[in-house]
N, C-alpha and C positions, 0 to 999 in steps of 0.2 A: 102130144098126149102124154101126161104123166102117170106112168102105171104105178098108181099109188092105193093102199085101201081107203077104203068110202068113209070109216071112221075119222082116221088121219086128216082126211082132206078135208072135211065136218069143222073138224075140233082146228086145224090148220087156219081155215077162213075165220073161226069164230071168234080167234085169237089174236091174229093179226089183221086182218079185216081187210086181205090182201088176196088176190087170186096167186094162183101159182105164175111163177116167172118161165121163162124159156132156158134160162143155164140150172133151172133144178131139175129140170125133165132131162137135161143132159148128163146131169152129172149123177142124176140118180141111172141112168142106163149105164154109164162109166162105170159106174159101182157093179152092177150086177152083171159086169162084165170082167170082170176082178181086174178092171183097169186102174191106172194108176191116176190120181185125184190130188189136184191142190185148189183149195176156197181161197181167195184173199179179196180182202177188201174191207169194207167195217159190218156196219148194222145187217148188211146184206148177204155177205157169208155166213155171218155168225147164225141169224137166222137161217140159211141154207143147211149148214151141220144141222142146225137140231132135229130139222126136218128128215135130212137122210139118218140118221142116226137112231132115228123112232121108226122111220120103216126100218129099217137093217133089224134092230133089235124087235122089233116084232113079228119080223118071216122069218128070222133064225131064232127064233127062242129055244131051250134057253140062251140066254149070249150076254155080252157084257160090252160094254164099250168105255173105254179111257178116255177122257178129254183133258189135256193138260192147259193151266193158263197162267201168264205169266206173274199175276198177283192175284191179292186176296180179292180186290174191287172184282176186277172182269170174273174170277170164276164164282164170285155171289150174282154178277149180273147171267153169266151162264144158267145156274142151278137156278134162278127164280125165272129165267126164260121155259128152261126146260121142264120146271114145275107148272107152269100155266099150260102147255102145251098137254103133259100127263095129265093133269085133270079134268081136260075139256075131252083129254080122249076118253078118258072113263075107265081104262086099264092098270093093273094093277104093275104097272113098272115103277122103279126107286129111281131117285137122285140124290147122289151124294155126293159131298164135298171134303174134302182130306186137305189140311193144310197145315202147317208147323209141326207142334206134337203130336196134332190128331193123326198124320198122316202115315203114320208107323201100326199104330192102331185102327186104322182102315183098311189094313193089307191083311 
């Protein structure tokens, strides 16, 4: 069972068109257990982050979360993953994106 809210998981299916996995019911207990958490893999992690990172930031609000990525391609594919997800949730959380010069002026 994924102790997830009802919105999240709504807006989670309507997005991906996926049920929830078994290592995100895990890793999301991990988490709320202030255990220590490594994602790896490709479309499958990346997807897993957004997900824990939208509940985190929405049972601790307010709160903030860093996501570092290693170029400009992945962290546009991040911010427009994590943008579809915001929107389906209907919540007013931001995504933003810092990189070159912007990234001093983001801080």
């Amino acid at each position: 069972h994924l102790g997830i809210s009802q919105r999240l998981s709504q807006a989670w299916v309507s997005v991906t068109g996926e049920p929830f996995r078994p290592h995100q019911s895990l890793a999301l207990s991990a988490l709320r257990r202030a255990e220590p958490l490594a994602l790896v893999g490709g479309d499958a992690a990346r997807q897993t982050l957004h997900l824990l990172s939208l509940e985190l930031l929405r049972s601790e609000a307010p709160a903030t979360a860093l996501l570092l990525a290693p170029d400009e391609q992945l962290a546009a594919a991040h911010r427009g993953e994590l943008e579809r997800l915001v929107r389906a949730l209907g919540e007013p959380l931001r995504v933003g994106v810092a990189h070159g010069a912007e990234a001093r002026a983001a801080m």
